[in-house]
Structure formats: C-alpha cells, structure tokens
C-alpha positions in Angstrom: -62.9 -150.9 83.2 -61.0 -147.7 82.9 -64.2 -145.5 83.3 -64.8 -147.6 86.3 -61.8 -146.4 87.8 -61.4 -142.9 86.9 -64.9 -142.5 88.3 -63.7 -144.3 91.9 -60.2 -142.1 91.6 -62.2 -138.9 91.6 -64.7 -140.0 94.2 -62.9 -141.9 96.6 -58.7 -141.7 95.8 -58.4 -138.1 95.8 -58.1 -137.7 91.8 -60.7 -134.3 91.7 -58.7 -132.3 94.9 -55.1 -133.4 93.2 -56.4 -132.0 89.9 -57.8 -128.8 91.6 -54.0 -128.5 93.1 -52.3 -128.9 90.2 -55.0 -126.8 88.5 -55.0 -123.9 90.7 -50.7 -124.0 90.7 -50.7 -124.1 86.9 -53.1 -121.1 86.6 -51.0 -119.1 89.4 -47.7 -119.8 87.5 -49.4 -118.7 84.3 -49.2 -115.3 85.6 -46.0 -114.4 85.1 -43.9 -114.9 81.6 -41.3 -117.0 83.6 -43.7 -119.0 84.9 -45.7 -120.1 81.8 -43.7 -123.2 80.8 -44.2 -124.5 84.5 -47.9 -123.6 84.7 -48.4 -125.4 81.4 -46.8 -128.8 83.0 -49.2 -128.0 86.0 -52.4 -128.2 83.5 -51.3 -131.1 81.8 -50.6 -133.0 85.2 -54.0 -131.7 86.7 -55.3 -133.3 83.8 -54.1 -136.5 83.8 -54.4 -136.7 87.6 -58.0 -136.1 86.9 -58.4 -139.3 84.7 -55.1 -141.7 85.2 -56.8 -144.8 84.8 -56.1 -146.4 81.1 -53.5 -143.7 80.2 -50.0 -144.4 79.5 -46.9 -141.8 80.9 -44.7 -141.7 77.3 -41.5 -139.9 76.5 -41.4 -137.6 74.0 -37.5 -138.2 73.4 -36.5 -134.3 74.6 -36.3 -135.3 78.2 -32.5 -135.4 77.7 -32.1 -132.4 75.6 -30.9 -129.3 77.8 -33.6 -127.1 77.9 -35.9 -130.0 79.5 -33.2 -131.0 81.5 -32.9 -127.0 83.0 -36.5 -126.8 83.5 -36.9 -130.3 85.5 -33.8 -129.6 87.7 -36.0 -126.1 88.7 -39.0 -128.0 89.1 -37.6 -130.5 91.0 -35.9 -128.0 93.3 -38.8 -125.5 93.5 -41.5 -128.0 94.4 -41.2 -131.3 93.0 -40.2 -132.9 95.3 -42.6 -131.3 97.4 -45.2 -132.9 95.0 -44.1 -135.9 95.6 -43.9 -136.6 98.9 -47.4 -135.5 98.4 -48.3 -138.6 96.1 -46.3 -140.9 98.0 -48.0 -139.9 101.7 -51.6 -140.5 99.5 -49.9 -143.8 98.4 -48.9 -145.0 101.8 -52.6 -144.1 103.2 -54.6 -145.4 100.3 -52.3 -148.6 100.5 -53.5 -149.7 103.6 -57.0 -151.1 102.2 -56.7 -153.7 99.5 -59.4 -151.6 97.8 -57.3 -148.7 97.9 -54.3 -150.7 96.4 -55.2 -149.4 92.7 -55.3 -146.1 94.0 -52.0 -145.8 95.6 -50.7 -147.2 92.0 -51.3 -144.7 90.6 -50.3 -142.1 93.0 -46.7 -143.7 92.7 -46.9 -143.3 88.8 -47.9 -139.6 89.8 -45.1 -139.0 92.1 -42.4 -140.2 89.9 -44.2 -138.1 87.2 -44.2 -134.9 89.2 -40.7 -135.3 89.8 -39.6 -134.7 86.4 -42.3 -133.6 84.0 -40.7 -131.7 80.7 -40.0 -134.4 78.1 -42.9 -136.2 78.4 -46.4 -136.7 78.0 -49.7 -138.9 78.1 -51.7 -140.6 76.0 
C-alpha cells in the first residue's frame, strides 16, 4: 500500500517538485563550507519528501544536545519556517478533497519536520 502511495504523492500531491526544492537548496548550500551541514539536511528531506509514505520520522536522541539545538534555531530562522508555511499552504489545498486527505498528512508531518530537522532521521 505504501508503493501505492508514494507513486500518487509524486504524481498527484506534489512529492517530485518538493523533492526538486529541497534538492536544488541542499545542493546550493553545499557550496559553501558553512553551508554543508544545512545542505546535507536539505538531501535527506528531499529524500524522504520524495517517498514519505511507510516511513517513520525517528529521533536520534541529539536533538537536545547543543550543537543540534544551534543549527535548528538557524534553520528555523533562516528558512524554516518559510518551509513550512510552504507544507502547510499544500496541506490546506490538498485537504479540501477527501482524496487529497492522505496527502495533506503527510505534508503536516513535513512541515513540523522542516521546522527542526538536526537530531533526527527516517527510517
């Protein structure tokens, strides 16, 4: 059922342009030195954007330790929360349709996952 929805996400709930987003950011911030750790975050959302159906969001238990805590408060500030109001104006639209309903599920696990991604990751 999973591959059933990863295929609809990327067709019809906007999985493959979020990924190239995320994709294309992550690459850009791998440019410079400083931006490495945050392009790397940017490839491993664009990733699981691209297939969120039948993945989990886990904590890797550093999300509290002070160097993930620094780098989230500059994500968040820099763009996060730019990220997602993103996710949750796809949420709202997708919403709408009962068929779109999945969809904007996971678009709200997105958002609060682009929000503050250092400390955790996906399996």
């Amino acid at each position: 059922m999973s591959l059933l929805g990863n295929i609809l996400w990327i067709i019809f709930g906007g999985g493959f342009l979020i990924a190239l987003q995320y994709l294309l950011g992550g690459l850009i911030l791998c440019i410079t030195i400083i931006g490495i750790p945050f392009g790397l975050q940017c490839i491993k959302l664009a990733e699981f954007s691209l297939f969120p159906f039948g993945r989990e969001v886990l904590s890797t238990g550093s999300e509290n330790s002070t160097p993930s805590v620094f780098l989230n408060i500059i994500w968040l500030i820099c763009g996060g929360i730019w990220i997602a109001v993103s996710h949750l104006i796809l949420a709202a639209g997708l919403a709408v349709t009962i068929i779109g309903i999945p969809f904007a599920i996971q678009h709200i696990k997105m958002a609060s996952l682009s929000v503050m991604p250092f400390g955790k990751t996906f399996s």
